[in-house]
PADRENTOR-645832 format. One record per residue (C-alpha): residue number from 0; residue in three letters; y, z, x. Coordinates in steps of 0.25 Angstrom, whole numbers. Each point is the difference from the previous one (the first is absolute). Example, Ala and Ser with C-alpha at 12.3 -4.5 7.8 and 13.67 -1.06 7.14 Angstrom:
2
+-----+------+-------+-------+-------+
: pos : code :    yy :    zz :    xx :
+-----+------+-------+-------+-------+
:   0 :  ALA :   -18 :    31 :    49 :
:   1 :  SER :    14 :    -2 :     6 :
+-----+------+-------+-------+-------+
***
This chain:
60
+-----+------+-------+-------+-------+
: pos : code :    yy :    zz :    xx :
+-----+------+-------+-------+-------+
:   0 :  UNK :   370 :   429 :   433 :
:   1 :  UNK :    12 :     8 :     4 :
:   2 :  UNK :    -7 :    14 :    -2 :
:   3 :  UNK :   -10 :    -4 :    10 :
:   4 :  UNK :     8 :    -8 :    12 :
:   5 :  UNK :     5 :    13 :     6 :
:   6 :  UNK :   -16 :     0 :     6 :
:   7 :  UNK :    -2 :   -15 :     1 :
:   8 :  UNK :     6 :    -5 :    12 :
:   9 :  UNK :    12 :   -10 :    -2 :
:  10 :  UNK :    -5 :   -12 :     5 :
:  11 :  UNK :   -12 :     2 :   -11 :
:  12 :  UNK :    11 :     2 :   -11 :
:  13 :  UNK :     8 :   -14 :     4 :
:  14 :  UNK :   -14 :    -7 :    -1 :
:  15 :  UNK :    -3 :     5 :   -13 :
:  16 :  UNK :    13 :    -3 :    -7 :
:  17 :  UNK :     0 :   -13 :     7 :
:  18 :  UNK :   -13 :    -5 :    -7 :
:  19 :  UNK :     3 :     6 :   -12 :
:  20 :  UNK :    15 :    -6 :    -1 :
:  21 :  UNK :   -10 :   -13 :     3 :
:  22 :  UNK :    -9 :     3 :   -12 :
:  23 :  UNK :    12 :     3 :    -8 :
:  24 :  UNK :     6 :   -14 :     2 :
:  25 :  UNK :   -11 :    -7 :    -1 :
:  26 :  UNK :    -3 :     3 :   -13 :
:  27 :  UNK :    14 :    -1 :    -3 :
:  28 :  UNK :    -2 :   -14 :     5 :
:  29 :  UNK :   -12 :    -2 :    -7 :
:  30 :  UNK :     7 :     3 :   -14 :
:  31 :  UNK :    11 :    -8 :     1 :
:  32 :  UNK :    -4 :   -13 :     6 :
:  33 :  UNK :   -14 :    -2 :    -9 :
:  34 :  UNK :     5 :     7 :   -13 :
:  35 :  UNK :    10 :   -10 :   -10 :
:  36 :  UNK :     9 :    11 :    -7 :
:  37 :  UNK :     5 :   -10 :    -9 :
:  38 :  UNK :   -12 :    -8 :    -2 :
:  39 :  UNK :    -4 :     3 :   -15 :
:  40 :  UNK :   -15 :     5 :     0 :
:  41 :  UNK :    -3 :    -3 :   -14 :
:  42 :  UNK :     3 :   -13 :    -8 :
:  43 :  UNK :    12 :    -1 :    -8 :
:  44 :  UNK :    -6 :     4 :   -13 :
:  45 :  UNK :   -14 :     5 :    -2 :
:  46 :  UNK :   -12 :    -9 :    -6 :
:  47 :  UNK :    -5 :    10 :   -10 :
:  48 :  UNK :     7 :    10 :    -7 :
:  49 :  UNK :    13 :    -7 :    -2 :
:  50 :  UNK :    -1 :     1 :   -15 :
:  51 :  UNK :     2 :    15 :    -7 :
:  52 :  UNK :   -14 :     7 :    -1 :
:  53 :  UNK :    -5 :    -2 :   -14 :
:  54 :  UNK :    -7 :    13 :    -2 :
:  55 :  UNK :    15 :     5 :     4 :
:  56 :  UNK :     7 :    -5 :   -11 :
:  57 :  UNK :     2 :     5 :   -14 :
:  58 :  UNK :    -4 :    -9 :   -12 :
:  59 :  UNK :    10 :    -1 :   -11 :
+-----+------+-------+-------+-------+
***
C-alpha cells in the first residue's frame, strides 16, 4: 500500500486504511466475543480408546 500511495491521491489512501482498520477490528471483534478460549472442546475423557490398544501390547 505504501509503494503505491505516492500516485494514489490522499484522501483515497485515508478511505482505504479506514475500511480496512474496520475490517481488521471486526474480525478481531468477532474472534473474541463468540469464541470460549477456556471452554473445553472435547469431554474430559474420551469414550473409546481410554483402555491401552490390545494389538499394542506385548504378551508374556
Amino acid at each position: 500500500m505504501a509503494v503505491f500511495s505516492r500516485r494514489v491521491p490522499a484522501d483515497i489512501v485515508a478511505r482505504v486504511l479506514a475500511v480496512m482498520g474496520m475490517v481488521c477490528a471486526g474480525f478481531l471483534a468477532f474472534i473474541l466475543f463468540t469464541s470460549g478460549p477456556f471452554a473445553r472442546t472435547l469431554p474430559a475423557f474420551p469414550v473409546e480408546g481410554r483402555d491401552l490398544n490390545p494389538l499394542l501390547q506385548t504378551r508374556g
